[in-house]
MMTF fields as JSON, N, C-alpha, C and O atoms, coordinates in Angstrom:
{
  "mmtfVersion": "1.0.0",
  "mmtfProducer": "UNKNOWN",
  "numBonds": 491,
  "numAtoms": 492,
  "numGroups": 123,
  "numChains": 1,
  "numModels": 1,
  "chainsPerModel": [1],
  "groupsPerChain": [123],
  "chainIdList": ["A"],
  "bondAtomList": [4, 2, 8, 6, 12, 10, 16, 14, 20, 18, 24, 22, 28, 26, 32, 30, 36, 34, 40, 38, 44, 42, 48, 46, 52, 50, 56, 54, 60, 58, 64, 62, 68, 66, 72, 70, 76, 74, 80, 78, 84, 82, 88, 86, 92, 90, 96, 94, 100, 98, 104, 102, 108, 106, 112, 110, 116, 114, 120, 118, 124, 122, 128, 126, 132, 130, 136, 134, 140, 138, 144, 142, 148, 146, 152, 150, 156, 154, 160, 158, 164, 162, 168, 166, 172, 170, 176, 174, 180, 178, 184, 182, 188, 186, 192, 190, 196, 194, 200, 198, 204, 202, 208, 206, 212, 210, 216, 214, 220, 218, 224, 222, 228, 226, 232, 230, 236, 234, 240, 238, 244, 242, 248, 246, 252, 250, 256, 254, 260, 258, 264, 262, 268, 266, 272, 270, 276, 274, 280, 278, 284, 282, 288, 286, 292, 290, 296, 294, 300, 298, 304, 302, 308, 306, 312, 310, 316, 314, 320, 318, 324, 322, 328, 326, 332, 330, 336, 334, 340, 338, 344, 342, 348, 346, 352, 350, 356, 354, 360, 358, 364, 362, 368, 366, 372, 370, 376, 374, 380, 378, 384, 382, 388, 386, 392, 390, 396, 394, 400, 398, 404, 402, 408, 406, 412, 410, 416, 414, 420, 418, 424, 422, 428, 426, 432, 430, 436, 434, 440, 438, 444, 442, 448, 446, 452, 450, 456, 454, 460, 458, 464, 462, 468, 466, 472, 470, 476, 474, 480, 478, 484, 482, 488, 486],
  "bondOrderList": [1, 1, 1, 1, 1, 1, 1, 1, 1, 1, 1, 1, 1, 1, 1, 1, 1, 1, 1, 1, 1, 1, 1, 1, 1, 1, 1, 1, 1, 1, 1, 1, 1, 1, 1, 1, 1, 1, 1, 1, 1, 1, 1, 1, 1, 1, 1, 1, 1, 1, 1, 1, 1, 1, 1, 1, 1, 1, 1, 1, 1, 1, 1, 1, 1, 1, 1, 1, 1, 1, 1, 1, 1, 1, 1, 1, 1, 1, 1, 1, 1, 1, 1, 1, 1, 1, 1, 1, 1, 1, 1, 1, 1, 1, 1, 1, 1, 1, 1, 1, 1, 1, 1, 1, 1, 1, 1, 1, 1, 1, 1, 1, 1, 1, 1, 1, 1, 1, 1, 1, 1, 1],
  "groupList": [{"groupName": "UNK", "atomNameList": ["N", "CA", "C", "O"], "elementList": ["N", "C", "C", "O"], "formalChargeList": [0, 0, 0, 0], "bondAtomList": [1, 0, 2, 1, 3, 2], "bondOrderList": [1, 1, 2], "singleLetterCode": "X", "chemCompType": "L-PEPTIDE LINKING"}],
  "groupTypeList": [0, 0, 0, 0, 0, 0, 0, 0, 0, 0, 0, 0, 0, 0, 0, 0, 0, 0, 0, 0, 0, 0, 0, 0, 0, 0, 0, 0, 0, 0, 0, 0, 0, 0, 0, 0, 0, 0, 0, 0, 0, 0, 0, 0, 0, 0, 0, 0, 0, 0, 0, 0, 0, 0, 0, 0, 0, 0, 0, 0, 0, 0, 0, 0, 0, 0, 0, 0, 0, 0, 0, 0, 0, 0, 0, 0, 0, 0, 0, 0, 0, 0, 0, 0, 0, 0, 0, 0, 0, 0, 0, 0, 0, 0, 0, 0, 0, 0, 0, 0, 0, 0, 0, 0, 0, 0, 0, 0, 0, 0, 0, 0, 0, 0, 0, 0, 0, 0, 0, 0, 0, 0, 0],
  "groupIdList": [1, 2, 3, 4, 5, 6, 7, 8, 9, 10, 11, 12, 13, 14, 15, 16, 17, 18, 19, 20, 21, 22, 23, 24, 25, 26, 27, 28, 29, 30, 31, 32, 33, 34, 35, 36, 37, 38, 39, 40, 41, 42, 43, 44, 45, 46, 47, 48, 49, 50, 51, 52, 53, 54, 55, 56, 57, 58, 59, 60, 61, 62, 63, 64, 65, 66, 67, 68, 69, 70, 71, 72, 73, 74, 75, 76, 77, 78, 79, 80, 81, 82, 83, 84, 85, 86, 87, 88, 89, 90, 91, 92, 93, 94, 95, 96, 97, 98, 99, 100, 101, 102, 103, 104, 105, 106, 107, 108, 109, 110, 111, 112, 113, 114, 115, 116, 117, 118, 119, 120, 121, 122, 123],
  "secStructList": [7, 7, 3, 3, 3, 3, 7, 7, 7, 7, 3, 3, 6, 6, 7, 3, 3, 3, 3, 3, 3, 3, 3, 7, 1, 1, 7, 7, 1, 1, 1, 7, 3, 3, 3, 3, 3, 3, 7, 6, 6, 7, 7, 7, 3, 3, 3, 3, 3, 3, 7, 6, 6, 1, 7, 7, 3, 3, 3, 7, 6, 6, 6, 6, 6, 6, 3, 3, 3, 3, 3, 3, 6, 6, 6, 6, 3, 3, 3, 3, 3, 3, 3, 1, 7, 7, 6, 6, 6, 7, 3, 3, 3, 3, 3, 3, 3, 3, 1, 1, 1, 1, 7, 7, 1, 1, 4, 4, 4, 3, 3, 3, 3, 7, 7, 7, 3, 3, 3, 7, 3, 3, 7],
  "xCoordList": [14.339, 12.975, 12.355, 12.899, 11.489, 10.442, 9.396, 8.81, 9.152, 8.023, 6.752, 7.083, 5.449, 4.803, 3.433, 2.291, 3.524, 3.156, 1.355, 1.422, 0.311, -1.015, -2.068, -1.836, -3.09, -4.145, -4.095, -4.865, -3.064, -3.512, -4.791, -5.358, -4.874, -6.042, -6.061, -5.459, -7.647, -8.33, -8.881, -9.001, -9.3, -9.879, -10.306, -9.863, -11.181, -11.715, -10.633, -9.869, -10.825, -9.958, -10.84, -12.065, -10.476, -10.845, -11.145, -11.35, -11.376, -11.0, -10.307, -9.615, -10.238, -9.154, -8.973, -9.688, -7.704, -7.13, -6.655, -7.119, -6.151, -5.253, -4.355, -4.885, -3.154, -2.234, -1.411, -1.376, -0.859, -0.882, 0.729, 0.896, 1.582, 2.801, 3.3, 3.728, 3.116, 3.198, 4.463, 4.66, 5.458, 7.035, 6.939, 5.888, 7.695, 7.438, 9.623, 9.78, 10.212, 11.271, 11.646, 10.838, 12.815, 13.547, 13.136, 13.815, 12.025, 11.346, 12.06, 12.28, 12.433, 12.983, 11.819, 11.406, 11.392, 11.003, 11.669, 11.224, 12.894, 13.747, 13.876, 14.766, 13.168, 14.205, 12.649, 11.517, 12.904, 11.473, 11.584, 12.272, 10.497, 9.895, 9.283, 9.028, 9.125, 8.806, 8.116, 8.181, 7.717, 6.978, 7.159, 7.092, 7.604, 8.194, 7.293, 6.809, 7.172, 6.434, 6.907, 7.481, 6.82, 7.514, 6.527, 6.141, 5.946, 5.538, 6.567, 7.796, 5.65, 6.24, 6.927, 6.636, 8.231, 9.045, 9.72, 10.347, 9.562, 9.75, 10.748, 11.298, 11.318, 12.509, 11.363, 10.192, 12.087, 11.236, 11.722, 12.812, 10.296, 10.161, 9.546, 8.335, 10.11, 9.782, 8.609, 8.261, 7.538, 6.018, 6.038, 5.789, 6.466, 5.871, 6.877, 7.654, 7.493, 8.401, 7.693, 7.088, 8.237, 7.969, 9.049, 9.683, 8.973, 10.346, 9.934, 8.803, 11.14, 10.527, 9.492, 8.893, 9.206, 8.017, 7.113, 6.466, 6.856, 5.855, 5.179, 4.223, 6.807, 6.35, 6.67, 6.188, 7.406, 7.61, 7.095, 7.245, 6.81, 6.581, 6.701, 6.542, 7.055, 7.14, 6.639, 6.04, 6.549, 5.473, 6.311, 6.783, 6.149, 6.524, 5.731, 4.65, 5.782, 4.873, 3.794, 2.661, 3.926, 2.933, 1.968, 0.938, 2.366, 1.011, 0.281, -0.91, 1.07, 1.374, -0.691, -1.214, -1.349, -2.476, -3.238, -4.426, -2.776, -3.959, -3.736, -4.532, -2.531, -1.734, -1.388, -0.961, -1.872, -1.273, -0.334, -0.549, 0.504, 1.512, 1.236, 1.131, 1.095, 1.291, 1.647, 1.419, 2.008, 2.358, 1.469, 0.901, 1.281, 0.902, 2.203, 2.767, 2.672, 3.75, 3.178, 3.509, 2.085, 1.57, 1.528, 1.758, 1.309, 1.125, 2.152, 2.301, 3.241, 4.556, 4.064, 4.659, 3.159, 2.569, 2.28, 1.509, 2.792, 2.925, 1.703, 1.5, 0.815, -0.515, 0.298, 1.323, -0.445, -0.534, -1.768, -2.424, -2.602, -4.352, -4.174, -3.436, -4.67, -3.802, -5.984, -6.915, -6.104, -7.451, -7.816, -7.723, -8.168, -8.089, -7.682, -7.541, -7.253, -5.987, -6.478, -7.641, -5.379, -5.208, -4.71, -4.059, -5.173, -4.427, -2.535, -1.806, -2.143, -0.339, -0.021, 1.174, -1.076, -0.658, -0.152, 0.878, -1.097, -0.923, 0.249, 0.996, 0.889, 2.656, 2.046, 0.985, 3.406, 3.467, 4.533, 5.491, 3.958, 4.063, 5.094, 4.815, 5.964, 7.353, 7.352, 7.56, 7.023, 7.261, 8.747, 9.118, 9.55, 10.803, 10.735, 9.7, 12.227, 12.672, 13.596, 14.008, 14.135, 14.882, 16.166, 15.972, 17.435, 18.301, 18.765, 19.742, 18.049, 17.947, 17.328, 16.838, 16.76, 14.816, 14.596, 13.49, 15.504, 14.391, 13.984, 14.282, 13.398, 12.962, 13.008, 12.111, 14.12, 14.717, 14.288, 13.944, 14.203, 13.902, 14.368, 13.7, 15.561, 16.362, 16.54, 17.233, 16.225, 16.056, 17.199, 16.897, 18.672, 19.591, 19.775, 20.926, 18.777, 18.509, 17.865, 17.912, 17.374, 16.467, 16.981, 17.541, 16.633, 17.91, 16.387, 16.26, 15.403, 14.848, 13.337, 12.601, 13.342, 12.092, 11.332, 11.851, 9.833, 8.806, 8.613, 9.442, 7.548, 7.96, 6.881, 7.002, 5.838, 5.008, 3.818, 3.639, 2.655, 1.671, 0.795, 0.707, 0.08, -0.025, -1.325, -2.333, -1.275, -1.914, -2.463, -1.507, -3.916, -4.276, -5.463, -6.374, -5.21, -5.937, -7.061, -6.501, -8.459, -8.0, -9.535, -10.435, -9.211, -9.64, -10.973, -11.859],
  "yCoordList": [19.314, 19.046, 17.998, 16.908, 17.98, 17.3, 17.031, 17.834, 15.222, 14.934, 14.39, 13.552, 14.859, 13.994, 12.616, 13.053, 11.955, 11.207, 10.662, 10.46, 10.498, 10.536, 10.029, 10.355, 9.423, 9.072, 7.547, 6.875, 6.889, 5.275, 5.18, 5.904, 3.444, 2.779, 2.066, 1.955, 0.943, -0.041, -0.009, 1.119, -0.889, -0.873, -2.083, -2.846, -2.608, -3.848, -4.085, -3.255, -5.073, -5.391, -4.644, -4.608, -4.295, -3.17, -2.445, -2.119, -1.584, -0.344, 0.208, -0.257, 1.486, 3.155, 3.597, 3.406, 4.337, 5.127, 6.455, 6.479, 7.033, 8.178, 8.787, 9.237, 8.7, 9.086, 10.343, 10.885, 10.634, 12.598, 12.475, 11.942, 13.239, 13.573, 15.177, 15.754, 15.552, 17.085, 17.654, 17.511, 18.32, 18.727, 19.813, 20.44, 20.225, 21.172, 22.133, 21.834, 22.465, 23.167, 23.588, 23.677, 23.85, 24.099, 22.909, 21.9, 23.128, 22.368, 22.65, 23.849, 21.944, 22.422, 21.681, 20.668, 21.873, 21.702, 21.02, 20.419, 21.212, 20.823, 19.449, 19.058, 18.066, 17.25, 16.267, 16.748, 15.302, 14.099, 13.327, 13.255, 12.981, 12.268, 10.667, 10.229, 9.948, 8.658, 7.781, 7.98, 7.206, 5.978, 5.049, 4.526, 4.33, 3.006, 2.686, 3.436, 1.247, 0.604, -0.436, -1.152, -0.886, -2.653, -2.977, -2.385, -4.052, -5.218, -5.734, -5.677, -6.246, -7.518, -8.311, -9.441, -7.825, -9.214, -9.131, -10.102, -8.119, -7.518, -6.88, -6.709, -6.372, -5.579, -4.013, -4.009, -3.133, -1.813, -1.677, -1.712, -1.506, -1.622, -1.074, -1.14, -0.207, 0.61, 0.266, -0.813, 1.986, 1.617, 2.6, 2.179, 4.087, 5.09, 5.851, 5.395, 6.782, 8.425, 9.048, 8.62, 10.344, 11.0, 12.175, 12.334, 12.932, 13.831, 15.102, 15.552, 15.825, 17.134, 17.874, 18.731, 17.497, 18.625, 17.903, 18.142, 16.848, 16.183, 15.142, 14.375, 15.846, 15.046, 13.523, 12.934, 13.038, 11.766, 10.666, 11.114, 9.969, 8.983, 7.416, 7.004, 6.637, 5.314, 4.502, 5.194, 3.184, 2.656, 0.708, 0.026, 0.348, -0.826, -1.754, -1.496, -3.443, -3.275, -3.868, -4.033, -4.076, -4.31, -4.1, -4.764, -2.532, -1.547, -1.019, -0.751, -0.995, -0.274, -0.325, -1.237, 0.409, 0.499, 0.441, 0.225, 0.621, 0.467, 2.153, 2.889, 2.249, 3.508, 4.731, 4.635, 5.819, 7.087, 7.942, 8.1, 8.344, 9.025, 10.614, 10.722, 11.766, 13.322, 14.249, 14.052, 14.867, 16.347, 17.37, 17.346, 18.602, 19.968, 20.515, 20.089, 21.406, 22.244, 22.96, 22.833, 23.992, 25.147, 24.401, 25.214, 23.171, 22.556, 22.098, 21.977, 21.705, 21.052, 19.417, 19.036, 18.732, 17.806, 17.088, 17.526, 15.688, 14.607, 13.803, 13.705, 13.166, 12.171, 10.476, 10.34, 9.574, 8.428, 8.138, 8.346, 7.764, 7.275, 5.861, 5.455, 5.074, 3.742, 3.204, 3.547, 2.385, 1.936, 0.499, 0.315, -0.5, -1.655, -2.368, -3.519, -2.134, -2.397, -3.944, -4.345, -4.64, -6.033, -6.038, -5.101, -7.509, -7.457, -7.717, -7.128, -8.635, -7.948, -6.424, -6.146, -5.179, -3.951, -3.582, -2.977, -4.083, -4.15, -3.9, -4.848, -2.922, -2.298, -0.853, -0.274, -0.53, 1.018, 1.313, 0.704, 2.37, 3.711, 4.778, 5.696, 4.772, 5.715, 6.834, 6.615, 7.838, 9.283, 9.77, 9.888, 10.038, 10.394, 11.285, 11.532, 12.281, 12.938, 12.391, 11.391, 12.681, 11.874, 13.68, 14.894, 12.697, 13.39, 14.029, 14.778, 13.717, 14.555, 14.571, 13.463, 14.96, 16.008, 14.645, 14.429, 13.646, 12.097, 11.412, 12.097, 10.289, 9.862, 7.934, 7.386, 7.438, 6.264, 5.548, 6.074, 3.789, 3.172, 2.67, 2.272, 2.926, 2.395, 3.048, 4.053, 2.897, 3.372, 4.023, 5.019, 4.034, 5.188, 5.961, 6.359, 6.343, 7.711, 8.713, 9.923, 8.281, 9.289, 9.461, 8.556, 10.788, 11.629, 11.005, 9.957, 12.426, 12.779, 11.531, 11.344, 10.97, 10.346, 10.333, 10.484, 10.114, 10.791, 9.34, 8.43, 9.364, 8.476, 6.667, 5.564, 7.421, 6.43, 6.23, 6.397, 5.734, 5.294, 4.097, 3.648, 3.762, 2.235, 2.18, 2.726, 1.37, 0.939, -0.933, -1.694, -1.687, -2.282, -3.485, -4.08, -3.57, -4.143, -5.669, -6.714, -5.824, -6.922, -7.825, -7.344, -8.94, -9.618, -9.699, -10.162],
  "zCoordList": [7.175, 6.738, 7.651, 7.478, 8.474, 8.79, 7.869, 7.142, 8.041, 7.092, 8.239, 9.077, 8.223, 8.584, 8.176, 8.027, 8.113, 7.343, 8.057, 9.27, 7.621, 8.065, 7.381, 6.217, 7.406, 6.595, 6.684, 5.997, 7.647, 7.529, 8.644, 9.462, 7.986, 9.146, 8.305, 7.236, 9.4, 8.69, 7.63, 7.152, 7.021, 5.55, 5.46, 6.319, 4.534, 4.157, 2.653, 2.16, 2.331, 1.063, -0.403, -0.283, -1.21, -1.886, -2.192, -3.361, -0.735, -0.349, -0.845, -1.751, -0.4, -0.633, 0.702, 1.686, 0.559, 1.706, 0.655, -0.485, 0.902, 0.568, 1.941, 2.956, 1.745, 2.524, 2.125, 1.021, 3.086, 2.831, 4.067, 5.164, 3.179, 4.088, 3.899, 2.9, 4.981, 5.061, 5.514, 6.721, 4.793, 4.645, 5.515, 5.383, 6.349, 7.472, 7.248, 6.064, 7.42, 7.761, 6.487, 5.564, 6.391, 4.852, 4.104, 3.915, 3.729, 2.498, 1.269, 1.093, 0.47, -1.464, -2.354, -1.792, -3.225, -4.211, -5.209, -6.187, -4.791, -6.008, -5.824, -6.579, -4.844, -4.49, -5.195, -5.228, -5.531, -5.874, -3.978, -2.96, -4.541, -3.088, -3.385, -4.507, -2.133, -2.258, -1.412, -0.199, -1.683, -0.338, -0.577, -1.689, 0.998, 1.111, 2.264, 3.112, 2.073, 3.145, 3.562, 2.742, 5.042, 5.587, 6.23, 7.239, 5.676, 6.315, 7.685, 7.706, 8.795, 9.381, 9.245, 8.852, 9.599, 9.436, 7.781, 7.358, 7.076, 5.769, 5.666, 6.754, 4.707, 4.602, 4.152, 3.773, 4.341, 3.705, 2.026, 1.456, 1.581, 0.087, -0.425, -0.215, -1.412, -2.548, -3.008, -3.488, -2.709, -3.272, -4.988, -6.118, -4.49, -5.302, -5.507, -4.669, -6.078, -6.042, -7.594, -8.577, -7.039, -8.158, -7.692, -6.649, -8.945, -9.403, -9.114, -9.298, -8.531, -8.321, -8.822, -8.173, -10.235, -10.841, -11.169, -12.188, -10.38, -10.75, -11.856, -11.967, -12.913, -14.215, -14.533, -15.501, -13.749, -13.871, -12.146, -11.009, -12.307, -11.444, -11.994, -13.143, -10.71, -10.829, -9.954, -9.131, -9.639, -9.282, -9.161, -10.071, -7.449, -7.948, -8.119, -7.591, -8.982, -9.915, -8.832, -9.283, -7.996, -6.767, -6.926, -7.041, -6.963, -6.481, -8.388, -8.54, -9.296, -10.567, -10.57, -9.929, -11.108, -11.639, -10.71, -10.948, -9.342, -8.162, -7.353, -6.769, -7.614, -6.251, -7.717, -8.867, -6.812, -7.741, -6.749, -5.547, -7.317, -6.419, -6.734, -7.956, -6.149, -6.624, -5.4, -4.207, -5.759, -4.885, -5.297, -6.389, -4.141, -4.169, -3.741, -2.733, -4.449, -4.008, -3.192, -2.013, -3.572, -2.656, -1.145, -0.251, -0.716, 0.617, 1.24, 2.456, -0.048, 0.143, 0.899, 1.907, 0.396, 0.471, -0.391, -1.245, -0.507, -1.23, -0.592, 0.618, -1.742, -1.609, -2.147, -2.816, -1.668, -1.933, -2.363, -1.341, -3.267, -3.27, -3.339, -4.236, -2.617, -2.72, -3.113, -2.384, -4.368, -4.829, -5.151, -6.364, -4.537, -4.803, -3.959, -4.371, -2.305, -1.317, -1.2, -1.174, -1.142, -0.994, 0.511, 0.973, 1.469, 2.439, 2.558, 3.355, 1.639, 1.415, 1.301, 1.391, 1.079, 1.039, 2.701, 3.0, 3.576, 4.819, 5.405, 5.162, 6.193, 6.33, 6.636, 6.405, 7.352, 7.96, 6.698, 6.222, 6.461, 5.02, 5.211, 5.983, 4.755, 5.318, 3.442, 2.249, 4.228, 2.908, 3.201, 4.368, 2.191, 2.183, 1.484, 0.866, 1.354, 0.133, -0.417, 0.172, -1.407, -2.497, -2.496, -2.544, -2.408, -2.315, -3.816, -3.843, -5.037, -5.958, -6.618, -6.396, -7.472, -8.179, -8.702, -9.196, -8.676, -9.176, -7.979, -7.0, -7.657, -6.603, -7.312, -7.952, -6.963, -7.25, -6.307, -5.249, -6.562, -6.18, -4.248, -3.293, -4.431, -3.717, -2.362, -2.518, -1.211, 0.263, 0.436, 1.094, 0.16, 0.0, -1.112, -1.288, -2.069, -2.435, -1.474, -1.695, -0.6, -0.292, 1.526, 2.144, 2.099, 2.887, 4.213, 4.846, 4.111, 5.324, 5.148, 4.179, 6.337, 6.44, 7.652, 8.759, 7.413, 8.095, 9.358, 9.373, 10.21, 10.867, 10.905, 11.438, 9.911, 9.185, 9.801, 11.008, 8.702, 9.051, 8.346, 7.203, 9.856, 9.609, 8.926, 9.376, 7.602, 6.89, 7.038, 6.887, 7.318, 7.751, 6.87, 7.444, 5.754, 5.081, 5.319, 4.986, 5.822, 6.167, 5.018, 4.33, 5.279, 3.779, 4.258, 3.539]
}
């Protein structure tokens, strides 16, 4: 599976972006997906996942009530809507799959990752 990941840039501080990662090879359905982002000088950290069917998602509490996480299966494309962006949102955006239909917090759940995009918040 190739992921590609797209839709960053600049922004003013409470702004919107929406970010879009598009699954390209033996895509499954079956697997939940996720976004992680690193700051500068940051460790990479758990933003969003959601579960193969869409019905569950989580949220760290960072972002919780600002960022919506969803998929289109028909596109095999996972969205980020990120609403409210603070400049700490500021970090390149890494979309993964999750090595099983949940999409867990933790940077070794998840197998294939995309190669990111930079998100730029500034105050």
């Amino acid at each position: 599976v190739q992921l590609q990941a797209s839709g960053g840039g600049l922004v003013q501080a409470g702004g919107s972006l929406r970010l879009s990662c598009a699954a390209s090879g033996r895509t499954s359905s079956n697997n939940g997906m996720g976004w992680f982002r690193q700051a500068p000088g940051k460790e990479r950290e758990f933003v969003a996942g959601i579960s193969w069917n869409g019905r569950y998602t989580s949220y760290a509490d960072s972002v919780k009530g600002r960022f919506t996480i969803s998929r289109e299966y028909a596109k095999s494309t996972m969205y980020l809507q990120m609403n409210s962006l603070k400049p700490e949102d500021t970090a390149v955006y890494y979309c993964a799959v999750a090595c099983s239909a949940v999409a867990g917090s933790g940077a070794a759940e998840y197998k294939n990752w995309g190669q990111g995009t930079l998100v730029t918040v500034s105050s």
